[in-house]
C-alpha positions as CSV (number, residue, x, y, z in Angstrom):
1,X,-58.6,17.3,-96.7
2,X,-56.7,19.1,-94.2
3,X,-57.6,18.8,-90.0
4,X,-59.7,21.9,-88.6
5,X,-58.6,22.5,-85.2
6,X,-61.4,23.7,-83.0
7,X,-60.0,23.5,-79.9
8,X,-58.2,26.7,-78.9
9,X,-59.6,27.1,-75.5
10,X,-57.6,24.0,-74.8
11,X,-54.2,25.9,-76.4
12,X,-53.9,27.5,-79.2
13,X,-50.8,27.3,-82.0
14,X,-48.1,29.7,-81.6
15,X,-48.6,32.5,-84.0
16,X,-45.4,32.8,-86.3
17,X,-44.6,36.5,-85.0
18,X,-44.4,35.3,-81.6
19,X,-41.9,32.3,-82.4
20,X,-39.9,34.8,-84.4
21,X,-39.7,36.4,-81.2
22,X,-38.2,33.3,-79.3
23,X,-36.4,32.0,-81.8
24,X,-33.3,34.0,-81.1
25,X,-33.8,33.1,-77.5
26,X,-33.4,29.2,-78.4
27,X,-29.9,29.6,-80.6
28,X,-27.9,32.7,-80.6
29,X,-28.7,34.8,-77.7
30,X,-28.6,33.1,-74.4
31,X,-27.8,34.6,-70.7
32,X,-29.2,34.3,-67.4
33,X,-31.5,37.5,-66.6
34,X,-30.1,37.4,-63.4
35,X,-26.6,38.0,-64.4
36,X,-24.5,41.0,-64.5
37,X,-22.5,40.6,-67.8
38,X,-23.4,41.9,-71.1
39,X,-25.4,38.4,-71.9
40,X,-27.0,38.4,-68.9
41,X,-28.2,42.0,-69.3
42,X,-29.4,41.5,-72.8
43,X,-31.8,38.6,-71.2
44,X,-33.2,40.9,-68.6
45,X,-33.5,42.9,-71.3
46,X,-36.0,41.0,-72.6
47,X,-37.7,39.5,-69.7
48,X,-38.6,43.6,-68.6
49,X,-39.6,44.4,-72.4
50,X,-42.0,41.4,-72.4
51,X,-43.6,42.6,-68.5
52,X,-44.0,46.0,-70.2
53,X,-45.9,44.6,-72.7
54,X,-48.3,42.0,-70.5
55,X,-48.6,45.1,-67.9
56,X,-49.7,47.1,-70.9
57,X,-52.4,44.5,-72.3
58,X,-53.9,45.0,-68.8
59,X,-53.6,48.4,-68.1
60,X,-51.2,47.4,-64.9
61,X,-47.9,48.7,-63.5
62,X,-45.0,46.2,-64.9
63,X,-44.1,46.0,-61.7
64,X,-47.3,44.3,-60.6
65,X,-46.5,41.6,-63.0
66,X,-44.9,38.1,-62.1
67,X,-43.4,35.2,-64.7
68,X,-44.9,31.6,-63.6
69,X,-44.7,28.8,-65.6
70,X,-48.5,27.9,-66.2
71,X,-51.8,29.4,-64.9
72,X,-52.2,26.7,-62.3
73,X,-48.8,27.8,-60.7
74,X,-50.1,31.6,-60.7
75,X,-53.4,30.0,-59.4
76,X,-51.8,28.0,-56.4
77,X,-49.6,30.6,-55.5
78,X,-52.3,32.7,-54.9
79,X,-55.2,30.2,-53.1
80,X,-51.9,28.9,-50.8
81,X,-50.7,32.1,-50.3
82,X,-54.0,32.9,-48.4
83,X,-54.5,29.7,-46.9
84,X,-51.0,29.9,-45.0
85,X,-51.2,33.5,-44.4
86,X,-54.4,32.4,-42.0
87,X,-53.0,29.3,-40.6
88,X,-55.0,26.9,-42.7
89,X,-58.3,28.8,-40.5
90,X,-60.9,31.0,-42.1
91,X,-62.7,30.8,-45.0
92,X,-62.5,30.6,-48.9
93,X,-64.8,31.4,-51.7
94,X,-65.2,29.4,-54.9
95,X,-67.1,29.3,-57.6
96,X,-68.1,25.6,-58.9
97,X,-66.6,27.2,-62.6
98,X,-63.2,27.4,-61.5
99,X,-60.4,25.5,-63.1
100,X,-58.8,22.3,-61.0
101,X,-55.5,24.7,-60.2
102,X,-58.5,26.5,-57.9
103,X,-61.2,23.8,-56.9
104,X,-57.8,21.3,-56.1
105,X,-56.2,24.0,-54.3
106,X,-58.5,24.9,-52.2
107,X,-59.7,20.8,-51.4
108,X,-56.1,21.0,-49.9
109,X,-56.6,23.9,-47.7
110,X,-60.3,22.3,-46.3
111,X,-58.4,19.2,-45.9
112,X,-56.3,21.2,-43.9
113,X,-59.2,23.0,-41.9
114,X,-60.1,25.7,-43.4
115,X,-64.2,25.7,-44.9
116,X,-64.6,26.5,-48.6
117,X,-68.1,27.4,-49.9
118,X,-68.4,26.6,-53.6
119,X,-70.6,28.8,-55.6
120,X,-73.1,27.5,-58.4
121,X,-73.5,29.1,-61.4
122,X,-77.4,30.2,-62.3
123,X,-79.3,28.3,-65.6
124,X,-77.3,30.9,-67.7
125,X,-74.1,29.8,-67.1
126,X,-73.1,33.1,-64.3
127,X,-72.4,33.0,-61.1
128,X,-74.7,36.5,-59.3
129,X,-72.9,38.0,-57.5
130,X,-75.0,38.8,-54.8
131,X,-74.3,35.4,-54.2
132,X,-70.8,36.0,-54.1
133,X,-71.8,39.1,-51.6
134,X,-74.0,36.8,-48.9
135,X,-71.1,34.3,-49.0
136,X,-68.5,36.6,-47.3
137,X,-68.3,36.4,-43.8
138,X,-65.7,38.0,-41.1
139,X,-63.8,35.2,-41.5
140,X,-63.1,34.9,-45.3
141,X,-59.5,35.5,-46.5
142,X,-60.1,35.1,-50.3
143,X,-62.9,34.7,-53.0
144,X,-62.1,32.9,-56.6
145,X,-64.0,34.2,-59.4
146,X,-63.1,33.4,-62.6
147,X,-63.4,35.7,-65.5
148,X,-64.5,33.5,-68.3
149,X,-65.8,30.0,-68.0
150,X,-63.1,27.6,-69.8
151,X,-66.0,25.2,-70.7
152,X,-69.0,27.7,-71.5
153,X,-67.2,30.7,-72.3
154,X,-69.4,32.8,-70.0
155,X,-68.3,35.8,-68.9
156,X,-68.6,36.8,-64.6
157,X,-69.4,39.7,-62.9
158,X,-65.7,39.9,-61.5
159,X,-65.9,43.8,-61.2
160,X,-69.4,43.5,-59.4
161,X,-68.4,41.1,-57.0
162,X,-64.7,43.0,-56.4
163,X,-66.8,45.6,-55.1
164,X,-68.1,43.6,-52.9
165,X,-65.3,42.1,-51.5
166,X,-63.3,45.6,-51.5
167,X,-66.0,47.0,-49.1
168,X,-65.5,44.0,-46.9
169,X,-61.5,44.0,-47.4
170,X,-61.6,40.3,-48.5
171,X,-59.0,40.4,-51.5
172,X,-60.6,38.2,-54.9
173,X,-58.1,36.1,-57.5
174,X,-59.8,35.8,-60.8
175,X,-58.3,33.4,-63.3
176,X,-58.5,35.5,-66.5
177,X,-56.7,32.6,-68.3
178,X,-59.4,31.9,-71.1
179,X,-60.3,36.1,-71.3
180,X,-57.1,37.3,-72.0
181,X,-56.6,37.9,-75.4
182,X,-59.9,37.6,-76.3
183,X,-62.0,40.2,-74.3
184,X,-60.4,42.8,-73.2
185,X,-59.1,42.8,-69.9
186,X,-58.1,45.9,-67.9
187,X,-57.1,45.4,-64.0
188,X,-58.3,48.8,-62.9
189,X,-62.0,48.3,-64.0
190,X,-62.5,44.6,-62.8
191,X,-61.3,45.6,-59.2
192,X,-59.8,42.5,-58.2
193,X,-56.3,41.9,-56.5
194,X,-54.6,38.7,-58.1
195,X,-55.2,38.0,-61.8
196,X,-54.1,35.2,-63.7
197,X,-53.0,34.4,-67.5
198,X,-51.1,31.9,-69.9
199,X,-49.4,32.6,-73.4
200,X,-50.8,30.1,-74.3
201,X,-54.1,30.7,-74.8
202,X,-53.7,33.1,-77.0
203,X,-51.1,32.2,-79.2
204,X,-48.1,32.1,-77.2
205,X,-46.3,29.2,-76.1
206,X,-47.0,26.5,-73.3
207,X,-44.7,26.8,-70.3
208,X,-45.3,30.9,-70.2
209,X,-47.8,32.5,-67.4
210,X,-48.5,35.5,-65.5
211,X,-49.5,36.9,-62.2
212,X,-51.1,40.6,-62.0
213,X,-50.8,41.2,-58.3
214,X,-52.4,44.7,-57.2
215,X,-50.0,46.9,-55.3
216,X,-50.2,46.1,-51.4
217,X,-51.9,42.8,-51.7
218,X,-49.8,40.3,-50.2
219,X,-48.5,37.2,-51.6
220,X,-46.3,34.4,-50.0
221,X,-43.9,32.9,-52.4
222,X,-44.9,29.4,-53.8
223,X,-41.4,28.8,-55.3
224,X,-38.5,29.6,-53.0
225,X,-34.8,30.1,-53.5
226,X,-33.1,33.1,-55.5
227,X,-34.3,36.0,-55.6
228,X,-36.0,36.0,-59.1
229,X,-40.0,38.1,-59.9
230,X,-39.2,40.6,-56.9
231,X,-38.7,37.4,-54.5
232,X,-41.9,36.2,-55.3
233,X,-41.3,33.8,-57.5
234,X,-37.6,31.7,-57.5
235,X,-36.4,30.6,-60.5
236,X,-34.6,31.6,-63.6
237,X,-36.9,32.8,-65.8
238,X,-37.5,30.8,-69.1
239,X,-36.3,34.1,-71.6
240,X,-37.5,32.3,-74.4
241,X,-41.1,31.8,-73.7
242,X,-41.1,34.9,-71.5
243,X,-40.2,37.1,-74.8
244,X,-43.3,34.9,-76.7
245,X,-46.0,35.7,-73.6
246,X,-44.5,39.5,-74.5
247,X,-45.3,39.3,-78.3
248,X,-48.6,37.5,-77.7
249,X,-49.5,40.2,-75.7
250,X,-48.6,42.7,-77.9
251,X,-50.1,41.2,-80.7
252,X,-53.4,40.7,-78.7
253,X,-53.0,44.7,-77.5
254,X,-53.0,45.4,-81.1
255,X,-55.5,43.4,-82.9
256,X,-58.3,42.3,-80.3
257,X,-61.1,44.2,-81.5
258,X,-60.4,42.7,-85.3
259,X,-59.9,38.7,-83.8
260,X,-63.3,39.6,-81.2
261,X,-65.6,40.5,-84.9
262,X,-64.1,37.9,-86.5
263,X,-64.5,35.0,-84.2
264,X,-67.7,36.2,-83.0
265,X,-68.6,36.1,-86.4
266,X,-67.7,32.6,-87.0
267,X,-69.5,31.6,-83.9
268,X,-72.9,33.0,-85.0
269,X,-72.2,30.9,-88.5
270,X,-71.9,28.1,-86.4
271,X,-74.4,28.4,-83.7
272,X,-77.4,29.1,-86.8
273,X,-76.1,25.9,-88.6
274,X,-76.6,24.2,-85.2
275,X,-79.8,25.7,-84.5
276,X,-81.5,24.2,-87.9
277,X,-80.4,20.8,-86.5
278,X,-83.3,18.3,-84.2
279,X,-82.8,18.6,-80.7
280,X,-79.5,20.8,-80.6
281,X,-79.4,23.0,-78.1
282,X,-76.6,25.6,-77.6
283,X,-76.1,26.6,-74.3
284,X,-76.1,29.8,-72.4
285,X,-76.6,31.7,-75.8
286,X,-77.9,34.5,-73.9
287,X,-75.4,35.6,-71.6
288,X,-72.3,37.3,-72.2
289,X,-69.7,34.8,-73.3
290,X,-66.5,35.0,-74.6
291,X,-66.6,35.6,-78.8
292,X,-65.1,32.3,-80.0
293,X,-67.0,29.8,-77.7
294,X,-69.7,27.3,-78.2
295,X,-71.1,24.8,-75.9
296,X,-73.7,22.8,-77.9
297,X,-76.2,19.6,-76.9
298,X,-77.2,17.1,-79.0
299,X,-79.4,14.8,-76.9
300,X,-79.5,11.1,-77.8
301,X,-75.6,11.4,-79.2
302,X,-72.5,10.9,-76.5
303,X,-70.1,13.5,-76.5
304,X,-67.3,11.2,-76.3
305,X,-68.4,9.4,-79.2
306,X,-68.9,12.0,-81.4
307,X,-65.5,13.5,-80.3
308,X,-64.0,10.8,-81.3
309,X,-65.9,10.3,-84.6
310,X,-65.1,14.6,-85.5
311,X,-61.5,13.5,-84.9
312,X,-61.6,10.8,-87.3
313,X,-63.7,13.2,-90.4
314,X,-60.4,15.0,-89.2
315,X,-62.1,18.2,-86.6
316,X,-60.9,18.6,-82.8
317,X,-63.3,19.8,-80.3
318,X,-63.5,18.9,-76.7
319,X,-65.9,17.4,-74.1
320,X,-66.6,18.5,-71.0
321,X,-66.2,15.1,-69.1
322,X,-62.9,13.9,-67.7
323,X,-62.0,10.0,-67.5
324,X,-61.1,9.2,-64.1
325,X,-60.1,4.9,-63.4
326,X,-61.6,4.4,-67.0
327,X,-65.3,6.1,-66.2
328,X,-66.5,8.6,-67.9
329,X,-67.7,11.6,-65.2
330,X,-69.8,14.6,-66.4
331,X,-68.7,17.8,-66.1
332,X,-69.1,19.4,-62.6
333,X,-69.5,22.9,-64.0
334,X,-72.4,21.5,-66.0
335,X,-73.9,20.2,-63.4
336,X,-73.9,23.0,-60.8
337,X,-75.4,24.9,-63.6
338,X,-78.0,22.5,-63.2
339,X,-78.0,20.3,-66.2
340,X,-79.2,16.9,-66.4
341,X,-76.5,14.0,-66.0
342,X,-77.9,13.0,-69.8
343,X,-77.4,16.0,-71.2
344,X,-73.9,17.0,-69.6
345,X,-72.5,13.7,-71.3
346,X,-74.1,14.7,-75.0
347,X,-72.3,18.4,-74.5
348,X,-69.2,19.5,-77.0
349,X,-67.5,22.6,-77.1
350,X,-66.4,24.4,-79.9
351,X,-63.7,26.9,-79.6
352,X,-62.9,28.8,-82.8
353,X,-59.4,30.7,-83.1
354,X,-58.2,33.0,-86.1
355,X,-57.0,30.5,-88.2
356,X,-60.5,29.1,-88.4
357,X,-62.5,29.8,-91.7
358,X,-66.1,29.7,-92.8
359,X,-65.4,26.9,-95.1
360,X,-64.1,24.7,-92.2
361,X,-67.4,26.3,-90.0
362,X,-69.9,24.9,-92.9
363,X,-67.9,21.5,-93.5
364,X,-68.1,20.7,-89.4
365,X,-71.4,21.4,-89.6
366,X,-72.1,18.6,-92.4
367,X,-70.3,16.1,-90.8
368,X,-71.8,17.2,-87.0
369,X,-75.2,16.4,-89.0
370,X,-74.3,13.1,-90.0
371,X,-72.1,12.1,-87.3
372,X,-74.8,12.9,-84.7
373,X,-78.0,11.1,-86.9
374,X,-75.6,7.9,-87.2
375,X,-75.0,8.2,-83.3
376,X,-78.8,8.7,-82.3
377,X,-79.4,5.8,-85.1
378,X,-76.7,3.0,-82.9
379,X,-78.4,4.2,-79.6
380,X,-82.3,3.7,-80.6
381,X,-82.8,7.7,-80.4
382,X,-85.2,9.8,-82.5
383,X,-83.1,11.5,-85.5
């Protein structure tokens, strides 16, 4: 029986259209964008046609829009951009949901001077932002709010807290990176000044990234050299995976509303097959969450066990604990949300994408039911 992949907010396969797009990119056509000949011309074609495209996904200005390699280079550039801008002094604003190209950047610039206040996340898996409000002070230079929770798939109140920041001129990066693609996402209603997103993440390649950056906001280069992304980003630009982060986001432009039913959809299925199992619990249910994520419990049954066990009945889906020096760590996000160390460490995620099918929903859920009752069964724990 074929492997169901339920990983996608990990990365997600390239969808054929989009490596149709590259393909040419990889033989036949080649040039440097930055050239003047006809080959060179044809590839800045192409780079400009694909920043249309991303600018149009988020109701932006193509100009506003920068190539990176990954979302933790857009991220960096952005939290190091402020933090050099004020001398390594002042203050930044976290939330404890950010991905490590935020939390890590910012550990730099406190170790460096400046003070970082980390924000925690309520029982529901949001940060308020009247939180995000109190936290400012005179001498903030930039607040980090992420869209969408990688691990939770819970949605923030990035417009809400834009607001305010804008009233207090303290510019906010959120790291749309899991959103884009599948919420929609449009720049002028969230507010904010920095945005970030990968390709792929929503079927496009890995090694393809952008930065929205609002008109006026300022942003030191992290990359220096030529004269590449408007001088704020050296580099030649990878044409290949640049044209694939322009199909994605056409694609996703197109036929978001369809993937959001669908994948929503599928998430119910799965969630009410959870729910009619003992001691399951799914979490954050209630708030707004991105439509192909589930973050489940099963208490008594280690997460890293029965990851490992779904891999070998042939499913992938992720844990939220990283191995550091061979230890097994919970997730911080979990914990800040103010979960028990127990049941952080018996916490999956399930992340459905459009390739996904009810069959594959109903036969995880079989082999979840076993898999956790033989789990609880090793341990001593109830069934």
């Amino acid at each position: 029986m074929a492997a169901a992949y339920f990983d996608h907010n990990a990365t997600s396969p390239v969808d054929p259209r989009v490596r149709a797009a590259m393909l040419p990119w990889l033989g036949e056509r080649h040039g440097n964008p930055s050239s003047a000949h006809r080959f060179g011309q044809a590839a800045r074609e192409a780079v400009e046609e694909a920043r249309s495209r991303v600018a149009a996904l988020l109701g932006a200005a193509p100009p506003e829009i920068l190539f990176t390699a990954s979302g933790t280079e857009a991220n960096n550039a952005v939290v190091f951009s402020a933090a050099r801008a004020a001398g390594f002094r002042g203050h930044l604003v976290i939330s404890a949901l950010e991905h490590p190209s935020v939390w890590a950047a910012a550990e730099v610039a406190a170790a460096a001077g400046m003070e970082v206040t980390t924000l925690a996340p309520g029982a529901g898996g949001v940060v308020d932002a009247a939180r995000v409000a109190a936290a400012l002070t005179p001498e903030t230079r930039l607040v980090c709010l992420m869209l969408a929770s990688n691990e939770l798939g819970t949605l923030q109140p990035v417009a809400e807290a834009a607001r305010a920041c804008r009233e207090r001129g303290v510019p906010i990066l959120t790291d749309a990176v899991q959103a884009v693609g599948k919420v929609p996402v449009d720049v002028g209603e969230l507010g904010a000044d920095y945005l970030t997103l990968g390709a792929h993440k929503f079927y496009g390649p890995l090694g393809a990234a952008a930065l929205w950056v609002r008109g006026g906001a300022e942003l030191a280069p992290l990359l220096v050299g030529g004269s590449q992304e408007r001088r704020r980003r050296a580099g030649t630009e990878n044409v290949a995976a640049v044209a694939g982060l322009g199909e994605a986001a056409r694609l996703a432009a197109a036929e978001l509303p369809e993937r959001g039913r669908r994948l929503a959809a599928l998430r119910d299925r799965f969630e009410r097959g959870v729910g009619a199992l003992a001691d399951a619990r799914v979490h954050c249910a209630g708030s707004p969450r991105l439509p192909n994520t589930s973050h489940v419990a099963f208490d008594g049954a280690s997460a890293e066990a029965l990851m490992i066990r779904l891999d070998l009945a042939g499913f992938a889906v992720s844990t939220g604990a990283a191995c550091a020096s061979g230890k097994v760590e919970p997730s911080a996000a979990l914990l800040a949300m103010g979960l028990p160390v127990e049941e952080a460490l018996t916490s999956i995620r399930v992340s459905l994408g459009p390739g996904n099918t009810e069959e594959e929903v109903d036969r995880l859920l079989e082999v979840l039911a076993r898999e956790v009752a033989e789990l609880r069964r090793l341990a001593g724990a109830p069934r």
